[in-house]
N, C-alpha and C positions, 0 to 999 in steps of 0.2 A: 849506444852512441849513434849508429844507424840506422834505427827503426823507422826512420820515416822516410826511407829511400827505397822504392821499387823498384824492378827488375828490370824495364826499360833506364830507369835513369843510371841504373850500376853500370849497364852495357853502353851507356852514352860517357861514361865518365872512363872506363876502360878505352874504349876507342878514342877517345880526346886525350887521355895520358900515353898511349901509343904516338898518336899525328903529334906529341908533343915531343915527346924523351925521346921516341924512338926504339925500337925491338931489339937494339942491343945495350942502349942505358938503363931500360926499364924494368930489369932484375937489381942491377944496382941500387936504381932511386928507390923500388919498394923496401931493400933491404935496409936501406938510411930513414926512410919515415917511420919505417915498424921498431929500431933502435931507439930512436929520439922518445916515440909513442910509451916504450916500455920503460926509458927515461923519466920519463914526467909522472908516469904510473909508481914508481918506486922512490920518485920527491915526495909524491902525493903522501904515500904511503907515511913515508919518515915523519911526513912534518904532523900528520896525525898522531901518528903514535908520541912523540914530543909533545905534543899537546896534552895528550891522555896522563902523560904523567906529568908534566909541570900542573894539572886540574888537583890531581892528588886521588886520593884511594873513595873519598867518596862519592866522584865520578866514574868509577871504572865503566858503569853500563851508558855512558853516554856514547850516544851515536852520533856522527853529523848529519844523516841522512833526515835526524827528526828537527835539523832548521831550518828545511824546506815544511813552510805553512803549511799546505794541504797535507803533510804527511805530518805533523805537527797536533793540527785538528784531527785527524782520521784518530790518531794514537789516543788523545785526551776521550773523544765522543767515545772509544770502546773502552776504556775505564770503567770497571767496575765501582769503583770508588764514587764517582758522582753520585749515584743509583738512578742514572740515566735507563737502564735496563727495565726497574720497575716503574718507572713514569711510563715506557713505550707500553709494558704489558697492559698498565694500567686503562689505558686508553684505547677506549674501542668506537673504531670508527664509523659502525654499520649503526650501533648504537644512537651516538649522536646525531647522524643522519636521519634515522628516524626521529629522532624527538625535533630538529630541525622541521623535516615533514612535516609535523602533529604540530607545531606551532605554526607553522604558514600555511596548513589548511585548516586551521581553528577546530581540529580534532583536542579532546583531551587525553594528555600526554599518560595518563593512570589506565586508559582502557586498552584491550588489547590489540593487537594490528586484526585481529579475528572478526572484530565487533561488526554488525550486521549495520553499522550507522552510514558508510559507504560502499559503492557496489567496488568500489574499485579494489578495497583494502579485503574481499572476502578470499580468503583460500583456494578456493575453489581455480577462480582466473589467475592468480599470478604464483601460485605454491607458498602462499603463506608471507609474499613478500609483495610491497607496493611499487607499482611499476610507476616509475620518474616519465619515461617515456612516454606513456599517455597524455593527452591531455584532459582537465578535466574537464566532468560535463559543467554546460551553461547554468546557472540558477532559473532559476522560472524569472519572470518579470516582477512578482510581488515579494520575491525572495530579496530584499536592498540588506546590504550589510548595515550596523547601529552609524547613527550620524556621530563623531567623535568631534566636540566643539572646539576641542584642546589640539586636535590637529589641524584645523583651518586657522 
């Protein structure tokens, strides 16, 4: 209920309910706020449980907590049931990335990241994996990529 209240702001609300009620009201009024609190606490309660049985017996596991959306979604996405689980397995993303790579530098996607065709991709410099962060080297002058007619 109060999680978002720090330690200075407790001590400022303490000291302003003092200059307020005053040091001999102020066991009293806490005493009437934390009644009422426990009040409302045991409506709450009642009209829940009223509810859970007018829903009938094949609601018993109904929660209210799951008609707040995000906690709604959270619950649905860890169902097993979807087979959301093996779609994530299935997908690998180091993967794709390289064949992304191997397409936007006109490597072919069947050879291995080992292949001797760039200096970048050898083993040797980056452990077997190609470094994003380099840049590449320039082509020569006579190196022009094919004129494509269909993109102009």
């Amino acid at each position: 209920m109060f999680n978002d209240i720090g330690p200075l702001e407790l001590v400022t609300l303490v000291i302003l309910a003092v200059l307020v009620f005053g040091p001999d009201k102020l066991p009293k009024v806490i005493q009437d706020v934390t009644r009422t609190i426990r009040k409302i606490r045991e409506f709450s309660d009642s009209a829940k449980q009223d509810i859970r049985e007018e829903l009938g017996p094949e609601f018993k596991d109904f929660e209210f907590e799951d008609l707040n959306p995000k906690t709604f979604i959270r619950k649905q996405m860890d169902n097993d049931d979807l087979g959301l689980k093996e779609i994530r397995s299935g997908f690998d993303l180091k993967k794709e990335m390289a064949e992304v790579t191997d397409a936007v530098q006109g490597r072919d996607p069947e050879s291995s990241p080992s292949s001797p065709s760039s200096p970048a991709s050898s083993p040797s410099s980056s452990g077997g994996r190609l470094d994003m962060t380099k840049k590449p080297e320039r082509a020569a002058a006579d190196d022009r990529p094919p004129f494509d007619s269909d993109a102009t």
